[in-house]
N, C-alpha and C positions, 0 to 999 in steps of 0.2 A: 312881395307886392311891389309895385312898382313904386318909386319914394314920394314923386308927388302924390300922386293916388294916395298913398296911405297918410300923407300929412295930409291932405285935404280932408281926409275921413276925419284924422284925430283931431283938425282944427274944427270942422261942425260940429263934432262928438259934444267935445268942449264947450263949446258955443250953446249948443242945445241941453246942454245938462244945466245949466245957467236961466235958463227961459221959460218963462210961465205956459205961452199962449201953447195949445197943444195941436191947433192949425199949422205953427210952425215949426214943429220937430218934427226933424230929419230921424227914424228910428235908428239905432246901430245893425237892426239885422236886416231893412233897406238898405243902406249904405254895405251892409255885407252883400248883396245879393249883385246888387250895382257893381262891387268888385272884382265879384267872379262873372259876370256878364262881360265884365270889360276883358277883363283873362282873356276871354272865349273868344274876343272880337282881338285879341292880339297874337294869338297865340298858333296863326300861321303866317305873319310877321307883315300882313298886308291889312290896312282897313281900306275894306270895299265902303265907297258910298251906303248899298243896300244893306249894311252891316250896320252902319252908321242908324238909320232907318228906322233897322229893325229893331238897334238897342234902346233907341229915344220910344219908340211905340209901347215896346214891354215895358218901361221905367214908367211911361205916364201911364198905363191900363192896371200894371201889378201893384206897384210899388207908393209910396208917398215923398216921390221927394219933388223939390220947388224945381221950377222950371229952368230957371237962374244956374239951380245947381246943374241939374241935364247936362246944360248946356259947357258948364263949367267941368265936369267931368268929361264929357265927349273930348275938350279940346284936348284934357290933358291922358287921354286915347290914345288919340292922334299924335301926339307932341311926343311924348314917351317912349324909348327903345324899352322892348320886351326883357324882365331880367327874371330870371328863376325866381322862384317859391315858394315858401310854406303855409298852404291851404291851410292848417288845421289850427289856425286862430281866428280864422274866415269859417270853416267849418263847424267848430265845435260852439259858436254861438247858435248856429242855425241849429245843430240837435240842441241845444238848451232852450229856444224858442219856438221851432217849428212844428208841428205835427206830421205824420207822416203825409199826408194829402197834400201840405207845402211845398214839402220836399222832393214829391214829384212832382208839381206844379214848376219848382225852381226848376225842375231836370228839362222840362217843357220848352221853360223859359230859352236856356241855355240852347236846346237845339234850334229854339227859333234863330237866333241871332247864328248859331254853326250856317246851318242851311238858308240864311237870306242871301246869302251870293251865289246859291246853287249849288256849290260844291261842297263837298266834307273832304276836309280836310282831314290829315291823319296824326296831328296834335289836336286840332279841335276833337277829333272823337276821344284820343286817349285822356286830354283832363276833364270833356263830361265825365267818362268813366270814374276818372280816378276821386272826382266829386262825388257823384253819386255814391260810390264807396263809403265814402268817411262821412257821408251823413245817414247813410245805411238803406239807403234806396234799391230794393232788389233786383238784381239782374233784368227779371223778366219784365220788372216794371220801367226800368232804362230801355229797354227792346223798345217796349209799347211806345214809348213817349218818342222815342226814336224816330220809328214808324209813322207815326200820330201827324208827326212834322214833318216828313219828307213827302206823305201822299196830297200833305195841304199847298 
């Protein structure tokens, strides 16, 4: 993950595990979802405006996090060089928490934000894939979601 991204995660973590009010947690498996969103929006090494868009749309309709943060997150999108990997500390919360309906709900998510600039790109398709994989979202149901979002 990219370092700020991921200290900002581990400093809300922190922050919100400390905190009563339950209006104000930031969940961990938001903030996961939020960081594969941002992958997807870096991950042909160009942030489109409409990308930008589309990521702030999906986080306020899916997710729970403060607007504050949104915002705080997008910059550091923007601001951050793309660096390699490892999904499956990002992944393996989401199969501990999601059901499968989430998970193709997240796969959803993801292509909205691939296809808001129009194009698909050919790393945004390979780490939807390689997502959908490791939270166990089957093939045919990555097609559909796929689909679902390029004829919208």
């Amino acid at each position: 993950m990219i370092e700020s991204i991921k200290n900002f995660f581990e400093n809300r973590l922190a922050k919100n595990d400390k905190e009563e009010a339950p209006n104000s947690i930031v969940s961990k498996v938001d903030l996961t979802c939020a960081a594969l969103l941002i992958e997807v929006m870096n991950s042909d090494h160009e942030l489109d405006e409409r990308e930008h868009n589309e990521f702030m749309t999906v986080l306020q309709k899916s997710y729970n996090i403060a607007e504050s943060d949104l915002e705080e997150l997008t910059q550091l999108a923007k601001d951050e060089a793309h660096e390699a990997t490892s999904l499956y500390q990002f992944t393996r919360l989401i199969n501990d928490s999601y059901d499968y309906e989430q998970k193709v709900a997240l796969i959803e998510n993801m292509w909205r934000i691939a296809f808001s600039d129009e194009r698909l790109n050919k790393y945004e398709d390979h780490l939807i894939r390689k997502v959908s994989e490791l939270i166990y979202v089957s093939h045919s149901d990555f097609i559909k979601t796929k689909l679902k979002v390029k004829s919208t």
